[in-house]
C-alpha positions as CSV (number, residue, x, y, z in Angstrom):
1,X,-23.8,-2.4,-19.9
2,X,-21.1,-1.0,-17.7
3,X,-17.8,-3.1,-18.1
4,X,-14.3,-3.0,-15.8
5,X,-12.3,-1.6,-19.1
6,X,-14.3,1.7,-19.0
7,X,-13.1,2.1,-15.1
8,X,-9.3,1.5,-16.2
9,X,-9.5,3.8,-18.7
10,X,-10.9,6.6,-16.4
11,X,-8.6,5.7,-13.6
12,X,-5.8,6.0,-16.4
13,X,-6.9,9.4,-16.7
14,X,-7.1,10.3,-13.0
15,X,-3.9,8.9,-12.3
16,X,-5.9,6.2,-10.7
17,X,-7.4,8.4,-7.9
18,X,-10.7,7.3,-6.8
19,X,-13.3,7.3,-3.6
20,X,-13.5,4.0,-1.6
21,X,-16.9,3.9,0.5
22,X,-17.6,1.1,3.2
23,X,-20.1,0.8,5.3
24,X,-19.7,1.1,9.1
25,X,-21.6,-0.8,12.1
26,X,-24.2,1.7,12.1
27,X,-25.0,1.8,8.1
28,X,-23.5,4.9,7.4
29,X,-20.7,4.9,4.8
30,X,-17.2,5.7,5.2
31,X,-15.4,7.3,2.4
32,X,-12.0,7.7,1.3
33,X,-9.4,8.8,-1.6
34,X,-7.1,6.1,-2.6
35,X,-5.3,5.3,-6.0
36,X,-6.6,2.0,-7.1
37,X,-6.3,-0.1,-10.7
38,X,-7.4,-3.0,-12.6
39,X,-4.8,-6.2,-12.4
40,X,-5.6,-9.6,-12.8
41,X,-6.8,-11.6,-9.3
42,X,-4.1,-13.8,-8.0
43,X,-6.3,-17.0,-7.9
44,X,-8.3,-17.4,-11.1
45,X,-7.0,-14.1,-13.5
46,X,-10.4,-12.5,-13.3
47,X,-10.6,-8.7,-13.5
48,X,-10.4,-7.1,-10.2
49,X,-10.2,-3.3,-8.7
50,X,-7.1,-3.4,-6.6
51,X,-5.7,-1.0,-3.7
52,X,-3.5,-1.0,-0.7
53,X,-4.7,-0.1,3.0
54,X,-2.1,0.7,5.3
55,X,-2.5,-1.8,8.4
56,X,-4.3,0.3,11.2
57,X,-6.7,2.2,8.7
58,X,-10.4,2.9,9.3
59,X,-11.4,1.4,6.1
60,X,-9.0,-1.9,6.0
61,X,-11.3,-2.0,10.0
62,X,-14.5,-1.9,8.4
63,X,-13.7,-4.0,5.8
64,X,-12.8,-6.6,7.8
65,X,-16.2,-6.6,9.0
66,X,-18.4,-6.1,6.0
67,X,-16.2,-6.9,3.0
68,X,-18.8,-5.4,0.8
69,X,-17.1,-1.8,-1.0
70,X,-18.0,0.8,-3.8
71,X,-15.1,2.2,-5.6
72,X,-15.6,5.2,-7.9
73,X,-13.4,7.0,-10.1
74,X,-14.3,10.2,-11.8
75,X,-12.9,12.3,-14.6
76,X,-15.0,15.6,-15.5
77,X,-18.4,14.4,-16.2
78,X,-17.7,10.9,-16.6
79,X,-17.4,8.4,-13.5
80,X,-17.6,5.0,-13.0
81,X,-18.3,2.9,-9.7
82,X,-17.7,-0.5,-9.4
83,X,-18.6,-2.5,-6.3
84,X,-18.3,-5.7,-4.9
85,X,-16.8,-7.9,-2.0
86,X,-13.4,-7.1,-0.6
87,X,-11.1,-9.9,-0.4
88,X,-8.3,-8.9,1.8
89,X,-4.7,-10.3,1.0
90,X,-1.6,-9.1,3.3
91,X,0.5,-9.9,6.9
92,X,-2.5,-9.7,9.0
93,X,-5.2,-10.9,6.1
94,X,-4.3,-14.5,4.5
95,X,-5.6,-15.1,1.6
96,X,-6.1,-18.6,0.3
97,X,-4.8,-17.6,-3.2
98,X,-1.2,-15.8,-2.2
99,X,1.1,-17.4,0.0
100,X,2.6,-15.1,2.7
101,X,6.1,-14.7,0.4
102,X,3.5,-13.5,-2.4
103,X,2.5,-10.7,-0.7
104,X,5.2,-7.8,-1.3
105,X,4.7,-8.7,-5.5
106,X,0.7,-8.4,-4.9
107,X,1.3,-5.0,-3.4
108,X,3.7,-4.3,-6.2
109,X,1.0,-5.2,-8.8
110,X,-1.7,-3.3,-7.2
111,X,0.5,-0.3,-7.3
112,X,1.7,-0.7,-10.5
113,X,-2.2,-1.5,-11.7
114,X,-2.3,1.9,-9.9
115,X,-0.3,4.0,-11.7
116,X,2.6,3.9,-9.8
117,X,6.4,3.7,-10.4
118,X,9.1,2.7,-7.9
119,X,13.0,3.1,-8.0
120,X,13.7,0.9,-5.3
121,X,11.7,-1.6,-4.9
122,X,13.6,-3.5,-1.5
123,X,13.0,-0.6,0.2
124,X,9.0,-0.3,-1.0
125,X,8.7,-3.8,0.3
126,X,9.8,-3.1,3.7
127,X,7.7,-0.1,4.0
128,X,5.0,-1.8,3.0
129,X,5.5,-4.6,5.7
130,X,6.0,-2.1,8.7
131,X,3.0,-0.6,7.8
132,X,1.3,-3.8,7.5
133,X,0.1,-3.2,4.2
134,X,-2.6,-5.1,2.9
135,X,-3.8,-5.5,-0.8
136,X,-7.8,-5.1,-1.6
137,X,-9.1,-6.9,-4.0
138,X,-12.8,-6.1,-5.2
139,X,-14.6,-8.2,-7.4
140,X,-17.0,-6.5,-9.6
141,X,-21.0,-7.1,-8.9
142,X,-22.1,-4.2,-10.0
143,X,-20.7,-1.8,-12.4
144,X,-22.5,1.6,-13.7
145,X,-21.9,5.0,-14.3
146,X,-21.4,7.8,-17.2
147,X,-19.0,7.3,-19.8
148,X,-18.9,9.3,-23.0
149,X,-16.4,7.1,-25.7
């Protein structure tokens, strides 16, 4: 059986680059490359697959929606998918578990999760809140793939 841990370790590898699909109004998917890690959910600690959506994208749209995503990440011939509901946390998408002040150190700890690195952090937060940033959190349902290790 497939666990989270093998799709941290591959998106460790990939420098956390990975395909989101979601699924538009008409059932066909929509697909896109974000960088995305594992981090701990803000409410109960559980393992989640975190990335940001800037405020006015197509996939933060559908997700709104139909909450339910696929995200895959992929190095050589091994690949992992994990997917799950969205849970949506940021200025236009409360989330019961983070407060509204919460919100710029959730984005930090998804991109972090992600592989990123900052040297100034103020001005990363106010970015992210002109943008309207929002954190996705998906909670793994279903994880499967091809991992060789």
């Amino acid at each position: 059986m497939m666990r989270i841990e093998q799709f941290s370790r591959l998106a460790v590898l990939e420098d956390g680059l990975v395909v989101v699909g979601t699924t538009r109004a008409d059932g066909s998917v929509q697909a896109s490359v974000v960088n995305a890690g594992v981090l701990k959910h803000p409410g109960d600690g559980t393992p989640v697959v975190g990335f940001v959506a800037r405020g006015n994208a197509l996939k933060l749209r559908l997700l709104r929606r139909r909450p339910a995503v696929a995200v895959t990440i992929r190095s050589g011939p091994q690949w992992v998918t994990v997917e799950g509901p969205a849970e949506l946390a940021g200025p236009d998408d409360p989330h019961a578990d983070v407060a509204p002040a919460d919100v710029p150190a959730l984005l930090r700890a998804v991109f972090i999760a992600a592989g990123g690195t900052h040297d100034d952090w103020p001005t990363y937060d106010r970015v992210m809140a002109e943008e309207h940033r929002t954190a996705v959190l998906v909670r793994p349902e279903r994880i499967y793939g091809v991992v060789r290790y």
